[in-house]
N, C-alpha and C positions, 0 to 999 in steps of 0.2 A: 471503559477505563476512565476512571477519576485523575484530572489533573487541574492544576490553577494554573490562571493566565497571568502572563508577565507582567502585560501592562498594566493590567487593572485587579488583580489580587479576588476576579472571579473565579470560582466553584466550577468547572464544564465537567462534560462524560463526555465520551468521544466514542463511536463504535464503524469498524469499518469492514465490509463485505468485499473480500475479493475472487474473483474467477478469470481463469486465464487459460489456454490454450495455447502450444506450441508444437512449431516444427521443426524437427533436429535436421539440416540438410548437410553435416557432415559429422565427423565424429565429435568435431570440438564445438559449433556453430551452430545455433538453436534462433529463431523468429515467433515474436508471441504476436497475439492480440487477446484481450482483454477485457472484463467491465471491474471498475472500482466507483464502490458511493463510498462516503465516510459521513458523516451525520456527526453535531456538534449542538448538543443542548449546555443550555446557559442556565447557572440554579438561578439567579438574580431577578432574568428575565422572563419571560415567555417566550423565549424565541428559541427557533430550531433552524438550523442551517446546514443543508446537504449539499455536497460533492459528487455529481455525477459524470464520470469521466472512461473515455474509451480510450485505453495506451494500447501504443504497438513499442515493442521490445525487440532489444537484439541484445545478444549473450552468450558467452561461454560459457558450456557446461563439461566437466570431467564426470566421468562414470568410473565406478567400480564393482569389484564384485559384494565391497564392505557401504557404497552409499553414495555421495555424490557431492561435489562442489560446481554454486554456480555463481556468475557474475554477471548484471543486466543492465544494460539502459533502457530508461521506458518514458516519451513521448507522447504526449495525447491531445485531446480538449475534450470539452462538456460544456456544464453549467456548474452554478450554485443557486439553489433555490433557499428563498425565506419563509418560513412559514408562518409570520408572522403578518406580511401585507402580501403575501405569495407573488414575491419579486420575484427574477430571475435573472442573473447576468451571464457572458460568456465567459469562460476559465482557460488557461490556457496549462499546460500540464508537464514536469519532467520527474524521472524518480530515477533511484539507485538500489540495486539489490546485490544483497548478498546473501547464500545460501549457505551454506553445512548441513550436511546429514551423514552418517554413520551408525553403523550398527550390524547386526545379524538381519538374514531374511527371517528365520526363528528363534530371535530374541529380543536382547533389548536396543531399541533405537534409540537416537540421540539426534537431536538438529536443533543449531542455533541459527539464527534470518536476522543480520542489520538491513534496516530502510530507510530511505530520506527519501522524503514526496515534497513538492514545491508545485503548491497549484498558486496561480497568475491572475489574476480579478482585472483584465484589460478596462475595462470601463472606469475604475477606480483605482488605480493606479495601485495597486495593493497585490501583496506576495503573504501566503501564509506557508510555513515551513513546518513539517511534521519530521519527526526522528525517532525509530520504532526500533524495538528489539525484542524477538520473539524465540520463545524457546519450550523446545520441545521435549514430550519421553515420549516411546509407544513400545508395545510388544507384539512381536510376531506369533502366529499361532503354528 
């Protein structure tokens, strides 16, 4: 996804890979763990810069028989690599989710996801804040 940076009025693309797994251990009470990269190329530069971070999550989740509301905090560290001089420092990691989903099991679905990730650059005293909102159609067969 195309976006310009605040400070400096650059060009980036952003692209983020997420997988996660959870355990429901009561009807409302859900524990994840996780991999998130996020990759941020620069048009200006040559430079490429990934977010490689392992969160563990805790969440409320409501179930229906129409779809599902959930709520998460998520926790982690990693890195961030440069591919540029192939630095690497340590990151430190929190986020927020929120879910929606609704629909038919054979029809049409619907989910909207707010996110806010705040990965932490401990070495450089530096916080980069991401604020996402994803939105879904599917159809059941």
């Amino acid at each position: 996804m195309g976006r310009t940076a605040e400070e400096t009025d650059e060009e980036l693309a952003d692209v983020m890979y997420e997988v996660d797994g959870a355990l429901r251990f009561s009807d409302l009470f859900f524990v994840s763990l996780g991999y998130t990269t996020q990759t941020t190329a620069y048009d200006t530069a040559d430079l490429t810069t990934t977010y490689s971070i392992v969160p563990v999550g805790l969440g409320v989740l409501r179930t229906t028989d129409s779809g599902y509301v959930l709520a998460q905090l998520r926790v982690g560290g990693g890195n961030i690599t440069n591919d540029q001089d192939d630095s690497s420092e340590d990151v430190g990691y929190v986020g927020l989710r929120g879910v929606l989903q609704q629909g038919a099991v054979d029809g049409v679905q619907f989910m909207l996801a707010l996110g806010w990730d705040r990965y932490d650059i401990k070495d450089l005293d530096f916080q980069d804040d991401f604020l996402r909102l994803d939105l879904g159609l599917g159809f059941g067969l």
